[in-house]
PLY file of the C-alpha trace (Angstrom):
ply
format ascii 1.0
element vertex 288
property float x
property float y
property float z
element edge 287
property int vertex1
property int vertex2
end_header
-8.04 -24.77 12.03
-11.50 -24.56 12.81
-13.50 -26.22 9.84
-16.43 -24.27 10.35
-14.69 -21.02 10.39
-13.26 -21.82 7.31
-16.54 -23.31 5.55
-18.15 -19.86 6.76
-15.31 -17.90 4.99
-15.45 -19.47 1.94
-19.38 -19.36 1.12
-19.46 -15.51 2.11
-20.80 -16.09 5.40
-18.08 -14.33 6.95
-17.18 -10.54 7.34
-17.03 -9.28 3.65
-13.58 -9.89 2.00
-11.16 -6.72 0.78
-8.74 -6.95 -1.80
-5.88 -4.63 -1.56
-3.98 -4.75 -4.49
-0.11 -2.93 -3.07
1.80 -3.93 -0.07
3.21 -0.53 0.50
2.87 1.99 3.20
-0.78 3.11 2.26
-2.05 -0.41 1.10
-0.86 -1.47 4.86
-2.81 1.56 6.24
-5.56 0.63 4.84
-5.75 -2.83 5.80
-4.84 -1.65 9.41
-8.18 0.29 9.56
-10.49 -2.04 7.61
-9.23 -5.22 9.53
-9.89 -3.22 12.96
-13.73 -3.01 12.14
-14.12 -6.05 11.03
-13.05 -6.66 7.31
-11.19 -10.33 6.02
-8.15 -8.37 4.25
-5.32 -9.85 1.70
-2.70 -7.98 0.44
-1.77 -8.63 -3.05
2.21 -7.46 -3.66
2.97 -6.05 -7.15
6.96 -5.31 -7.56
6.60 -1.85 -9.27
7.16 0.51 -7.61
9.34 -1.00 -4.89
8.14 -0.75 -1.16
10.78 1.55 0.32
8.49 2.60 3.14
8.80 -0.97 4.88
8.63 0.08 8.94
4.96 1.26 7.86
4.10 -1.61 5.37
3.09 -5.49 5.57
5.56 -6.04 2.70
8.19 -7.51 4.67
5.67 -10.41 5.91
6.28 -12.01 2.00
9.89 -12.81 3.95
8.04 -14.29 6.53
9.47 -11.34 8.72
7.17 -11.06 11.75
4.78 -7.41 10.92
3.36 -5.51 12.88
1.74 -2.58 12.32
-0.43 0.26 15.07
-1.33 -3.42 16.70
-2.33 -5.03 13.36
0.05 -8.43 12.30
0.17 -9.81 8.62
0.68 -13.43 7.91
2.82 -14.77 4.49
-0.14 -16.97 2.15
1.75 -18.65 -0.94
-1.44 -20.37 -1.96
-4.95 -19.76 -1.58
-5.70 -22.46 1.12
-3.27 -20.31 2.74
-5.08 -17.14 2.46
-8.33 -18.68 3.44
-6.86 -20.25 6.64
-5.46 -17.23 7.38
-8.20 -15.16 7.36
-10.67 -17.81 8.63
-8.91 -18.16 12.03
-6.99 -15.40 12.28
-7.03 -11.80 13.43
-3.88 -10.95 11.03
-4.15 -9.77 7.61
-3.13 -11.81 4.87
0.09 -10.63 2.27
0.39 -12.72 -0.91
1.69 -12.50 -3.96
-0.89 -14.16 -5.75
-2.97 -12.08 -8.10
-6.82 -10.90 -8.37
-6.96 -14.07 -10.80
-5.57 -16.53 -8.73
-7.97 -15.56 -5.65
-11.25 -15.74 -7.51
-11.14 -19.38 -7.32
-11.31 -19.05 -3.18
-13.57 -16.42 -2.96
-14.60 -13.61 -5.04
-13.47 -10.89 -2.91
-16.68 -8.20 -2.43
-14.45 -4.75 -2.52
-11.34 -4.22 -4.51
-8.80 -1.12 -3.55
-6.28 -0.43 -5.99
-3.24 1.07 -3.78
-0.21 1.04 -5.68
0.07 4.22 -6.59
1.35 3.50 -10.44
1.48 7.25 -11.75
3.38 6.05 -14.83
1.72 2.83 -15.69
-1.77 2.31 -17.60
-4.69 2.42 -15.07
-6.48 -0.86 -14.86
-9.91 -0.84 -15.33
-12.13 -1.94 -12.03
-15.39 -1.67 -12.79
-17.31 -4.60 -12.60
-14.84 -6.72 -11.58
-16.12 -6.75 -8.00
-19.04 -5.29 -5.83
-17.28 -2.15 -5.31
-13.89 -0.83 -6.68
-11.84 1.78 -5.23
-8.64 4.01 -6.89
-6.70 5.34 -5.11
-4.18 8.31 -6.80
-3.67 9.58 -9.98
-5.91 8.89 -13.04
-8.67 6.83 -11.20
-12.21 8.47 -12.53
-15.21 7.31 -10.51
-17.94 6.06 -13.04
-15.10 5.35 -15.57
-12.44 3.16 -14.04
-13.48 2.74 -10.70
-16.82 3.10 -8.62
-15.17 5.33 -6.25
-12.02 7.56 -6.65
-9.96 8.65 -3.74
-7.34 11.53 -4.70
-4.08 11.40 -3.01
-2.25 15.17 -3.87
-1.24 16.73 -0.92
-3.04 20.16 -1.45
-6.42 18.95 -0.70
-8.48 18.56 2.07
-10.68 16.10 2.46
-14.23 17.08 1.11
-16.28 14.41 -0.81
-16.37 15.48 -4.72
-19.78 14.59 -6.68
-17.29 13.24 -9.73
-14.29 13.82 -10.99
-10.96 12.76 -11.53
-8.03 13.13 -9.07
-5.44 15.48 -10.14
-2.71 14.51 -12.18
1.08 13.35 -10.58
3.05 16.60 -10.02
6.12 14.46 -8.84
6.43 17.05 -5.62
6.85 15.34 -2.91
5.71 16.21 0.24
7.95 18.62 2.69
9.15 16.85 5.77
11.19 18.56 8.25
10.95 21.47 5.59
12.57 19.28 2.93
10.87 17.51 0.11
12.74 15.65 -3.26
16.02 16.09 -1.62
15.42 13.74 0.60
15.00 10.92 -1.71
17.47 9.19 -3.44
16.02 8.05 -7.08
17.50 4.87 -8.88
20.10 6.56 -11.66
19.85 3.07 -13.29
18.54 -0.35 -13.87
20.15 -3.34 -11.66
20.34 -5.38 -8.75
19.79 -3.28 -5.57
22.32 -4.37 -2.22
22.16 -2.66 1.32
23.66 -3.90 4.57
21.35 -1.45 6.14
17.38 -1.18 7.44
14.86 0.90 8.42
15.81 3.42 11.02
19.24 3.31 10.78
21.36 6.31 11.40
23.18 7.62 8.55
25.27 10.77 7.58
25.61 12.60 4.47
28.18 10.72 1.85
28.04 7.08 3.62
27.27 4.26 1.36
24.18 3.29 1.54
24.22 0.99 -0.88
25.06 -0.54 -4.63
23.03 -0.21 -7.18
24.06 -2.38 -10.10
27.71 -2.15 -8.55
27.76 1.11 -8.12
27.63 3.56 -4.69
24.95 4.81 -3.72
25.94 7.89 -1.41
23.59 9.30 1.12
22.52 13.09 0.43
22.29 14.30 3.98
22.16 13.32 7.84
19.53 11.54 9.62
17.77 8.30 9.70
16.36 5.38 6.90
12.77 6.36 6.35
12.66 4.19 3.57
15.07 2.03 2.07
14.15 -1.16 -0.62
14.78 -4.23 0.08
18.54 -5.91 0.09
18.63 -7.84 -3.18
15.64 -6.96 -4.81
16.10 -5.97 -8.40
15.64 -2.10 -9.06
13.76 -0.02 -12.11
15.16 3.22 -13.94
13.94 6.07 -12.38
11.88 4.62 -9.25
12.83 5.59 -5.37
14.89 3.38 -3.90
16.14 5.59 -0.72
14.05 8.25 2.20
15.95 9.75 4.63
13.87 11.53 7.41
16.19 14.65 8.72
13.85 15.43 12.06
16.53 14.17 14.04
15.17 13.24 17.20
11.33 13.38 15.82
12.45 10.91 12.97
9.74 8.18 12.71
9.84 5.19 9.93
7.23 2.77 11.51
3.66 2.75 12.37
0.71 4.64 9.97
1.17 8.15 8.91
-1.10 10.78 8.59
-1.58 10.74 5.10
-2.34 7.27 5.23
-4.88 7.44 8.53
-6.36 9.58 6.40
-6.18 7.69 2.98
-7.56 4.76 5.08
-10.32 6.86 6.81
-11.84 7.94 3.40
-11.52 4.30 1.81
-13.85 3.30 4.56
-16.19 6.15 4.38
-16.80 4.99 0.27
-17.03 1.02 1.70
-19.69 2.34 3.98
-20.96 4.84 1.49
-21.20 2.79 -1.52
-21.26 -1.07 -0.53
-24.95 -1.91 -0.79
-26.65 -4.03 -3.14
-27.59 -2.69 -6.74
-26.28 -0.05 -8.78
-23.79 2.32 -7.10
-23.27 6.24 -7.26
-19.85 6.87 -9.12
-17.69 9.71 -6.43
-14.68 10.76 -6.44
-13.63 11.37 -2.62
-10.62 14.04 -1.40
-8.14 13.55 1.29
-5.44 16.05 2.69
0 1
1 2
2 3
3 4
4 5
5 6
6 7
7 8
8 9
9 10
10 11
11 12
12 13
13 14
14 15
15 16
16 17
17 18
18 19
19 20
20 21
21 22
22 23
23 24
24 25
25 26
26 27
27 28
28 29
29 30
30 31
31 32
32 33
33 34
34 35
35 36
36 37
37 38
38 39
39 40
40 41
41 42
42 43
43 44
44 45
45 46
46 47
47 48
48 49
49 50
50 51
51 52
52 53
53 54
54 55
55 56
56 57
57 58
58 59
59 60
60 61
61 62
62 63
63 64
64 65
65 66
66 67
67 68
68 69
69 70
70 71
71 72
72 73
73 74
74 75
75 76
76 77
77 78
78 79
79 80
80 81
81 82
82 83
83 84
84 85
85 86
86 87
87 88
88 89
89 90
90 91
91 92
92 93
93 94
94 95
95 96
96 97
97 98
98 99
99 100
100 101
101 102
102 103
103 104
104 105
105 106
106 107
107 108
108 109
109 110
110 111
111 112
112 113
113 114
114 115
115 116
116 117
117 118
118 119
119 120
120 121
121 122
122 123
123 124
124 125
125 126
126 127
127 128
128 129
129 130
130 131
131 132
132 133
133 134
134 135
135 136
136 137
137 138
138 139
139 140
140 141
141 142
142 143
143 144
144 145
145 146
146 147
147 148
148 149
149 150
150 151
151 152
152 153
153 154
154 155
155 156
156 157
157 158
158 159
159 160
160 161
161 162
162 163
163 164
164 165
165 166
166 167
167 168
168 169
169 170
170 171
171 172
172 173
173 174
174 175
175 176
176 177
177 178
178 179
179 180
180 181
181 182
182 183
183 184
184 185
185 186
186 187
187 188
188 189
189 190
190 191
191 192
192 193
193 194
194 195
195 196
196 197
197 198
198 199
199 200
200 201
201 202
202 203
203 204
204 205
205 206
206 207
207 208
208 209
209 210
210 211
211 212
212 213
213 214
214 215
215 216
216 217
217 218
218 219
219 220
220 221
221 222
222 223
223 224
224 225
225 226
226 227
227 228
228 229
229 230
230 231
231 232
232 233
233 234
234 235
235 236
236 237
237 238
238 239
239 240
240 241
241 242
242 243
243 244
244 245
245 246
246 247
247 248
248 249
249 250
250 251
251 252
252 253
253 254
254 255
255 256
256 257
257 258
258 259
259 260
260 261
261 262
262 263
263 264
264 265
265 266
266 267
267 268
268 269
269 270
270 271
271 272
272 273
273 274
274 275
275 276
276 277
277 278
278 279
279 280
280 281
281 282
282 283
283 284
284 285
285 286
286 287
C-alpha cells in the first residue's frame, strides 16, 4: 500500500469521495460511471429491499465473489482501513456494509446518493449531512430532503425540472419483452429464502425455483433468472424475491441497463451541476 496514496486520501487531497448508500443494480450503475471519471466510490449495503438484480450489481462482492461490472471491479471493506486502502490504491470500487456513521470517522465523504429505492420506508433526510446530497426515486424533494432530486418513473424523459418532487410509486413495473408484474415473483411471506439456482439460469414455467420459509416457490413462465436473491438470505413480506427475463435469446441479466446508464448519467450531470463551494440551487432532475 502506498502510504502516500493513502495519506492523500484521507486529508481530501484525493479525487472527491461518493457515498452510495444501496448495492443494487442502480447504486452499481452509478458507481460504474462516477468511478470511470474519476470519483473514490463506496458502496454502503442496506438489506431492504433485497438485491435480486445481482449480474448488474456490486452486491455479491460483500461474499467476496469476484464483480465485475461494464469493466468496473468492487472490492469487500469490513472496516474502514479497509475502505480507505481500497480506494487509495485501487481502481475498484469499494462495497461495505458499514454505515454513513461508521465512515465519517475516515473521511467525510463530499457527495452522498441515496439509491435504494425504499418506496415504502420513511425518506431520510440529506440535507446538510454532506456537500451535496442526491435522491434518487420516490419522495426525494430537492430543497427539502435532498439538494438534488433525480425521479426514477418510467414515463419521463429526461429534462432538468426547476423543483419539484418525483412522482409517487405506481408499483408498475416496467414492460420487458412486452411483459411487466408477471414476470416477478413477490415474497407471499416472511422467512428464510433457499435457491440452488443463479443468475442466468434457464428455467421453465412450474420448476422450483426455490423455498421460501419451506415452501415452493414455482416459476410463472419460461426463460432465464434476471434476478433472483441471494441463497440463504432472510426474506420480507411483500418484497421481490424472483425476475425472469422471457426474451429468449435477447435475455440479458449482467452488465448496466438503460435505465440505469441513464440514472447514472443524470447523477453526474447534478455532481457537476451542483458540487461547488457555497450554497447550492435545490433541482429536481428527470430521467426516462
Amino acid at each position: 500500500m502506498s502510504g502516500s496514496s493513502f495519506i492523500d486520501f484521507l486529508s481530501g487531497r484525493s479525487a472527491p469521495l461518493v457515498m452510495i448508500l444501496g448495492t443494487n443494480e442502480i447504486a452499481s450503475a452509478i458507481a460504474v460511471r462516477l468511478n470511470r471519471v474519476g470519483y473514490r466510490v463506496v458502496l454502503s449495503h442496506d438489506p431492504y429491499p433485497p438485491v435480486i438484480r445481482r449480474g448488474m450489481a456490486f452486491y455479491d462482492a460483500l461474499f467476496d465473489d469476484r464483480i465485475e461490472i461494464d469493466g468496473v471491479g468492487a472490492r469487500r471493506a469490513t472496516t474502514i482501513l479497509e475502505i480507505g486502502e481500497a480506494l487509495a490504491n485501487s481502481a475498484d470500487v469499494a462495497v461495505t456494509m458499514l454505515q454513513l456513521s461508521d465512515v465519517i470517522p475516515l473521511r467525510m465523504p463530499e457527495i452522498l446518493i441515496d439509491a435504494r429505492m425504499q418506496k415504502d420506508r420513511v425518506t431520510p433526510i440529506l440535507r446538510k449531512v454532506t456537500k451535496l446530497s442526491i435522491g434518487l426515486g420516490p419522495n426525494f424533494t430537492a430543497g427539502l430532503n435532498c439538494d438534488v432530486a433525480i425521479e426514477t418513473h418510467p414515463t419521463q424523459t429526461g429534462e432538468l425540472l426547476e423543483r419539484g418532487t418525483t412522482r409517487p410509486a405506481d408499483g408498475v413495473p416496467r414492460l420487458l419483452g412486452g411483459i411487466g408484474r408477471e414476470r416477478f415473483i413477490y415474497a407471499a411471506r416472511t422467512g428464510l429464502w433457499r435457491t440452488p439456482l443463479d443468475i442466468g439460469a434457464r428455467i421453465f414455467k412450474g420448476y422450483i425455483i426455490g423455498r421460501l420459509d419451506g415452501l415452493p416457490v414455482p416459476a410463472p413462465m419460461d426463460g432465464r433468472l434476471r434476478g433472483v436473491a441471494r441463497d440463504g438470505v432472510f426474506i420480507p413480506d411483500g418484497v421481490k424475491i424472483v425476475e425472469i427475463d422471457p426474451r429468449g435469446s435477447s435475455a440479458s441479466w449482467t452488465g448496466t441497463d438503460d435505465r440505469g446508464r441513464a440514472i447514472a448519467e443524470a447523477a453526474l450531470k447534478a455532481i457537476l451541476t451542483s458540487f461547488v463551494p457555497g450554497p447550492k440551487v435545490p433541482m429536481t432532475m428527470a430521467v426516462h
